[in-house]
N, C-alpha and C positions, 0 to 999 in steps of 0.2 A: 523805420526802425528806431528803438528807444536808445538813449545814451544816458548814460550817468556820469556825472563832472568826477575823478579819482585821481586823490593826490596821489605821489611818488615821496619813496624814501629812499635816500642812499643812492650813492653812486652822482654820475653826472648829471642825471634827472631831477636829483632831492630840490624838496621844497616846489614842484613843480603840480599842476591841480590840467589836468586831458580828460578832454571828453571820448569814452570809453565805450565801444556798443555794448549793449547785452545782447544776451544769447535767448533762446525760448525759452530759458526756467526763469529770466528776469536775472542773472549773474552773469557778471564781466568776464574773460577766460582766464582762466588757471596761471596763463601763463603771457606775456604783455612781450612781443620781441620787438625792439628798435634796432633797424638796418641806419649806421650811420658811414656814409662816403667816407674811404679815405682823400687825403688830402694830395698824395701823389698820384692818384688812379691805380693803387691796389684795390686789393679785395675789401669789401665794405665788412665795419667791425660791426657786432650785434650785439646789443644793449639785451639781456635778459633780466627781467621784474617777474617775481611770483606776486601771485594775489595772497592777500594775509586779512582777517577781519581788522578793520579798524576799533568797534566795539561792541559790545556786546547787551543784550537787555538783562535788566536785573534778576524778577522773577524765572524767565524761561531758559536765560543763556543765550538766547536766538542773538545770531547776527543782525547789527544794526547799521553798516556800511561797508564797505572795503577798501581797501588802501594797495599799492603795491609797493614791495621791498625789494630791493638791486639784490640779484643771485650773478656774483661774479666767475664764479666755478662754472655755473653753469654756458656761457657766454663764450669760453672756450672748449667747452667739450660739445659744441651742437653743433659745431661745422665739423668736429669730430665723426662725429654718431651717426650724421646725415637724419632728414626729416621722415624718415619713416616710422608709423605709428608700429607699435609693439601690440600686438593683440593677444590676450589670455589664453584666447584657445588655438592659435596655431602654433605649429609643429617647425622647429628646423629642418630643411631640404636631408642632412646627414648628422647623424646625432649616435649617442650608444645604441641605440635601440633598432637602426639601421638596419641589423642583420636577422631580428626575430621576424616572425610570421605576420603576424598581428592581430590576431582573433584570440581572445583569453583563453576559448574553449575546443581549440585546438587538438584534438591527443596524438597527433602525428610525433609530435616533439620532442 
């Protein structure tokens, strides 16, 4: 697997340069989570880093590295939220729509 060296901004991490895997398109993930131990054997705190480009090429605009920036909002709202992915095309189990039929072309209705 390929790695790329990616410094860190902000937060506890700043000024900090980790070797980072990439993914199959060749880019690092979106999102960089560090589980850090508490110190009395609570619950372990979570460092969250978004990915941000570091620069850009002149002509094209293309990204020419990336960097990660400290998301402190986020850090507490992910033990929140719990780690499930959110998918576009699913439905909630009970929603308004609950009580219709579900076929457009219905004319019972």
């Amino acid at each position: 697997m390929k790695s790329q060296d990616t410094p860190f901004e902000g937060g506890p991490m700043d000024g900090r340069v980790l070797p980072v895997l990439l993914g199959l398109t060749g880019h690092p993930p979106k999102t960089y989570r560090i589980p850090v131990p508490d110190a009395h054997g609570g619950p372990p705190t979570v460092l969250v880093y978004r990915r941000m480009p570091r620069a850009q090429s002149k002509r094209l605009g293309l990204v020419r590295g990336w960097k990660y920036a400290y998301d402190a909002e986020a850090g507490q709202g992910a033990a929140r939220a719990g780690a499930r992915h959110r998918w576009p095309w699913s439905r909630p189990a009970a929603g308004p729509d609950a009580g219709r039929s579900g076929t457009p072309d219905d004319t019972d209705g």
